[in-house]
N, C-alpha and C positions, 0 to 999 in steps of 0.2 A: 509241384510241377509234375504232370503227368507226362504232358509228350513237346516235343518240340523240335523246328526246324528250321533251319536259316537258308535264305537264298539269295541271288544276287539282287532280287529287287524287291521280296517280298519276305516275311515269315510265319509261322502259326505256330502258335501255343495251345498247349492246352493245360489249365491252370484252375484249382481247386478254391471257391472265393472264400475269404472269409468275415471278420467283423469290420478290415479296412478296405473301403469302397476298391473296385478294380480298376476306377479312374487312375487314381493316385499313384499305384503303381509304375502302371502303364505309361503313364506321363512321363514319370522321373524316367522309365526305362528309355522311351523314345529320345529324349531330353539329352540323356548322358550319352547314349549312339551316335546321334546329330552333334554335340561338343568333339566326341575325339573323331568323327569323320571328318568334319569340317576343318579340325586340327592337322590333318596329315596334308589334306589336300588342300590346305590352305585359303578354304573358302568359306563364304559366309550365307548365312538364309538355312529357309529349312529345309528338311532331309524328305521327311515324309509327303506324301500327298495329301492325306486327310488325317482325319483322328480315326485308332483304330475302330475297329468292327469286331462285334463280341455276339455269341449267342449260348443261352444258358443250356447244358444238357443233362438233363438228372435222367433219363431213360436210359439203363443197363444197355443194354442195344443200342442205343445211339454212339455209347460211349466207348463200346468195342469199334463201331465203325469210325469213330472221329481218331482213333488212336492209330488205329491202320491209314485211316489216309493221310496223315501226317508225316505218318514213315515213310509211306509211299511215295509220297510229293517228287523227291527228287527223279523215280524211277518214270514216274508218270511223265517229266517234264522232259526225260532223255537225257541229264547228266551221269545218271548212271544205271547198269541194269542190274545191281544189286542192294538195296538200302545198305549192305554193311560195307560198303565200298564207299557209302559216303560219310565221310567226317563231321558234317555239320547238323548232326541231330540227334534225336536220342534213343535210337534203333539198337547201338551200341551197348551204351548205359544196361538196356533191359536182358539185354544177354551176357551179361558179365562180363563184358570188354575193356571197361573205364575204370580206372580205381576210384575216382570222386567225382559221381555224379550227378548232375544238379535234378536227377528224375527221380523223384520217391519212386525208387525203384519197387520194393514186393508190393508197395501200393498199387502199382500199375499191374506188378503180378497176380494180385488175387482178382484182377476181371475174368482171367485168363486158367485160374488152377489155385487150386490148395496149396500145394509145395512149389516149389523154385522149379524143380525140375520141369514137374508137368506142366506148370503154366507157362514157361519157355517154351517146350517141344510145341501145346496149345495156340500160343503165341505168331512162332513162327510158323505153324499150317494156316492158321488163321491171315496170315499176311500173304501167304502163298497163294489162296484160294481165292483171294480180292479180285483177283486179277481180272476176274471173269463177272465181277459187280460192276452192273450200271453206274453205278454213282461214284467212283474211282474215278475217274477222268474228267468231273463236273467240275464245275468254278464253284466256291466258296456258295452264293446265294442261292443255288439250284441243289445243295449237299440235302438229303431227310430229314437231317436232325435244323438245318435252318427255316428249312419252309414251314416248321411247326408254330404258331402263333407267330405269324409273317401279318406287320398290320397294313390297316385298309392300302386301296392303294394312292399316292398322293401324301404321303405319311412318312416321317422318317422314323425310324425304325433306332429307339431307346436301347443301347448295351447294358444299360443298368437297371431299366425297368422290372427286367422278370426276376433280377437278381434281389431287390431291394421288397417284389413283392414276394419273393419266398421268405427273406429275411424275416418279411411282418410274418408270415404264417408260422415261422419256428419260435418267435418271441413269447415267452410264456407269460400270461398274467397272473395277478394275484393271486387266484383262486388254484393255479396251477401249480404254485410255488411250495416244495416240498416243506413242513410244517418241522421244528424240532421242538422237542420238551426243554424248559429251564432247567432241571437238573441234565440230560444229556447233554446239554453246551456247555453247560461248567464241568463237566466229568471229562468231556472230549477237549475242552481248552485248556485245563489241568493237567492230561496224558498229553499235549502237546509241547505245552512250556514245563512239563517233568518235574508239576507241583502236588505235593499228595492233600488231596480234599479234604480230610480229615484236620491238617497242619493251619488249611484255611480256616476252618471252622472255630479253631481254638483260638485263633488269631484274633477272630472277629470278636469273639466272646470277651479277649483280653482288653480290648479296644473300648 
């Protein structure tokens, strides 16, 4: 988890994919929201409007700016006019406020700095300074990092698409596939199960 935000009617993640689809997730999360919502208030049907909306961002820059506007979300919206005044996100987390955080916290620091320290002070200039960015106050579909491979128009627009096709582009094949010699794999599976190769050898011979 890198950054995230809850609001009365909406929220934004941002979230690192990996070998299990984002579908899945995201389901079961919506899934169990909608059970104890329904639970309190004693009502039935679904919670959400749609399925969510996902866009992949592997540009360093994109990813400084999608992390600021997350924080921001609440300041932007006028609940409040300091992210650290608000409780429901994870502005906190990144500056050492939380004890158990759900934000891979120095993960999100090293966008930001080398050490803890500087990518915090970096951090929060870097949030400070948004203020005065165009695209801080846009809806989700108008953000930089969305309107990049925005398809035709008349199209609905695949959350898993770009994700499944970087997936194939990081898949290694055969010929990629790091090669070991038969003796190094019995010397290294021998130093793992703390059997000496020699003991083998004489074993085989006894056989």
């Amino acid at each position: 988890m890198f950054a995230w935000c809850l609001q009365g009617n909406h929220y934004h993640l941002a979230v690192r994919t990996g070998v299990v689809s984002l579908d899945r997730p995201m389901r079961s999360l919506q899934q169990r929201v909608t059970r104890g919502v329904n639970l309190r208030r004693r009502e039935y049907g679904p919670l959400w409007q749609g399925r969510y909306k996902a866009k992949l961002v592997e540009d360093q820059r994109y990813l400084d700016q999608l992390l600021i506007y997350i924080h921001l979300n609440p300041v932007v919206a006028g609940i409040v006019d300091d992210p650290a005044r608000y409780r429901w996100s994870g502005h906190l987390e990144l500056l050492g406020k939380v004890k158990k955080p759900i934000t891979d916290v120095d993960e999100v620091l090293r966008v930001f700095g080398t050490t803890r320290r500087s990518a915090r002070a970096a951090y929060v200039r870097r949030l400070k300074g948004s203020f005065e960015d165009e695209w801080i106050g846009e809806e989700p579909g108008r953000l930089p990092w969305w309107r990049l491979g925005r398809p035709a128009k008349g199209e609905d627009e695949d959350p898993e698409a770009a994700i499944r096709e970087r997936r194939d582009r990081e898949e290694l094949g055969p010929e990629w596939r790091p090669t070991i010699e038969a003796e190094d794999f019995i010397a290294r599976g021998a130093a793992w199960l703390g059997v000496d190769i020699a003991e083998l050898r004489s074993r085989r011979r006894a056989e």
